[in-house]
N, C-alpha and C positions, 0 to 999 in steps of 0.2 A: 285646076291643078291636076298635073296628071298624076297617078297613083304610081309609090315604089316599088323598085324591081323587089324583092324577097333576095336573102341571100340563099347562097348553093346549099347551105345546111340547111335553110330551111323548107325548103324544096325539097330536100329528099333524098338527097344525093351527096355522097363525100366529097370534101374540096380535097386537094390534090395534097394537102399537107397531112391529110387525115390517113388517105390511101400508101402515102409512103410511111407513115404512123404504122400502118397493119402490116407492109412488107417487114418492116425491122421488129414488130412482134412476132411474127410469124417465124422470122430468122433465129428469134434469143429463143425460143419454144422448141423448137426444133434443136438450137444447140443445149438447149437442158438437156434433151429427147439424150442426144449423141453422149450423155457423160454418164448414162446407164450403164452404155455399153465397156464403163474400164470394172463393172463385176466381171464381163467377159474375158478380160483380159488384156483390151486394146489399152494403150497407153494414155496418162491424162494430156501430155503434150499433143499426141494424135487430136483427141477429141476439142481439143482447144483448139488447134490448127486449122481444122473444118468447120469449126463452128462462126470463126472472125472468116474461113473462106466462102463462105454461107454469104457474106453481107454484100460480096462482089458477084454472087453468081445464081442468086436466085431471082435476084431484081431484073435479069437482063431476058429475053422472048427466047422461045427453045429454039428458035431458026438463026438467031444471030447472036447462039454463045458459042465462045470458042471452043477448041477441040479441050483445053486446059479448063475448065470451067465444066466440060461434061465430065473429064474424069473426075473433078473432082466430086461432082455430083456423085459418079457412080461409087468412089467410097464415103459419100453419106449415105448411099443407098444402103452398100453394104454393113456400114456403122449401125445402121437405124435398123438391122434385121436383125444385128445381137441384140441392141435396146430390145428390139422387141421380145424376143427368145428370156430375154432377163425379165421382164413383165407377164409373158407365159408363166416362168416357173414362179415366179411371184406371187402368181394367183393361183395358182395350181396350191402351193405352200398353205395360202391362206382358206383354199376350199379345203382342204385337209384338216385345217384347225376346225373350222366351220362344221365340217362334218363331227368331227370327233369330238365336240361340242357336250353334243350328250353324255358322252362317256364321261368327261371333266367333269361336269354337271353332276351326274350321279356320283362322281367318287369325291366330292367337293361335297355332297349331300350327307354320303356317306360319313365324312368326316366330321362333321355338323353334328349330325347325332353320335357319333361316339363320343367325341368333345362335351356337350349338354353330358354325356351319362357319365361323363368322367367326372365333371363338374358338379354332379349330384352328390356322385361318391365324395369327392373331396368335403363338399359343403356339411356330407354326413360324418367324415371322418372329422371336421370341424369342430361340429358339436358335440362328438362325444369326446373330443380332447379338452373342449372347454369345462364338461361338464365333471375330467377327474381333475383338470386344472380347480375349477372351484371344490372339489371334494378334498383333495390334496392339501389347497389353503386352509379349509374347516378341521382337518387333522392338522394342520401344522399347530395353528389355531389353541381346538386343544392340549395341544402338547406343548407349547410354551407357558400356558397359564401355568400348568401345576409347576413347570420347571422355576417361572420368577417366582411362585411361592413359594419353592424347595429353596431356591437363593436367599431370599427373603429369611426364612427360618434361620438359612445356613451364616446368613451374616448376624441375625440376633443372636445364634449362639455362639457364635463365634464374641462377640463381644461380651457375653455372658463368662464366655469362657475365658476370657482377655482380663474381667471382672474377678473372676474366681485365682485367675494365674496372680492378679497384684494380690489377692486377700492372702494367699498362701504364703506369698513374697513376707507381706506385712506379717502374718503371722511366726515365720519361723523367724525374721528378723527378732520379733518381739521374744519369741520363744528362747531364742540363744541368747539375745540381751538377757533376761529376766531369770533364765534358766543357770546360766555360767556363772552370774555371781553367787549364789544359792550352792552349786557344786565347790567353789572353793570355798564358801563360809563351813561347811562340812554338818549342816544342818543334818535334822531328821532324815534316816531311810527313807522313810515311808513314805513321807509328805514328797520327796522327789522321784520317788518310786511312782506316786499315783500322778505327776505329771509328767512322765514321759510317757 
């Protein structure tokens, strides 16, 4: 039995569906590339324009594309040297950050420790507010005991007094009862001399 051929893939080499797979990557990469270029200023319809003219004009050999096909190439060329100019300043942007790196650094450091020594303060200003917070309650404290005793008093005498206002009541009642008939019986002076 004779032995199988291997297929093209596995041999080594792209089959022909694979190779036209990498033209039409190659094409969509290159039209990302071209959409750089509307920070320049070019238009997005431009950059869409060449990028679908990409799919007819890259596939075809530089000897047998038309005269239509080079130009258009020649404004991808042009398109693709803003893209590039926009990824120049790009990284130029971002070595700047990069560099100045340290300085953020330090002044982000900077901030750090002020921040912690603020944090201290406050933490301090914390505790002594907590501790006329408890001093404050301990005087309040204080100062309400004697107050509900001073209440306390003030309501016993108050009812003391409430006590003594009916005895008085009772009394003068009694007194002008017991007293007025006595004044018109026309009794002794003296015995009603000694009680008024």
């Amino acid at each position: 039995m004779a032995p199988k051929r291997g297929t093209a893939s596995a041999a080594g080499r792209p089959s022909k569906a694979a190779k036209k797979d990498t033209t039409a990557a190659t094409c969509r990469l290159v039209a990302d590339a071209l959409e750089l270029a509307q920070k320049k200023g070019t238009p997005a319809d431009v950059t869409a324009f060449l990028g679908i003219a990409l799919k007819h004009t890259l596939p075809t050999h530089k000897e047998a594309r038309h005269e239509f096909q080079v130009a258009v190439l020649k404004m991808v060329e042009k398109t693709l040297s803003d893209s590039e100019s926009v990824l120049l300043e790009d990284i130029a942007s971002a070595e700047a950050i990069v560099n100045s790196a340290e300085d953020e650094k330090s002044r982000r450091e900077a901030a750090v420790v002020s921040a912690e020594q603020n944090l201290q303060v406050c933490q301090e200003t914390l505790k002594e507010k907590q501790a006329l917070k408890a001093q404050k309650q301990e005087e309040l404290k204080a100062t309400l005991e004697p107050l509900k005793e001073a209440q306390a008093k003030q309501q016993d005498g108050d009812a003391k007094d409430a006590d003594l206002e009916k005895a008085k009541e009772s009394f003068s009642a009694a007194l002008s009862d017991l007293l007025a008939p006595m004044k018109e019986a026309g009794g002794s002076k003296r015995p009603l001399h000694n009680l008024a």
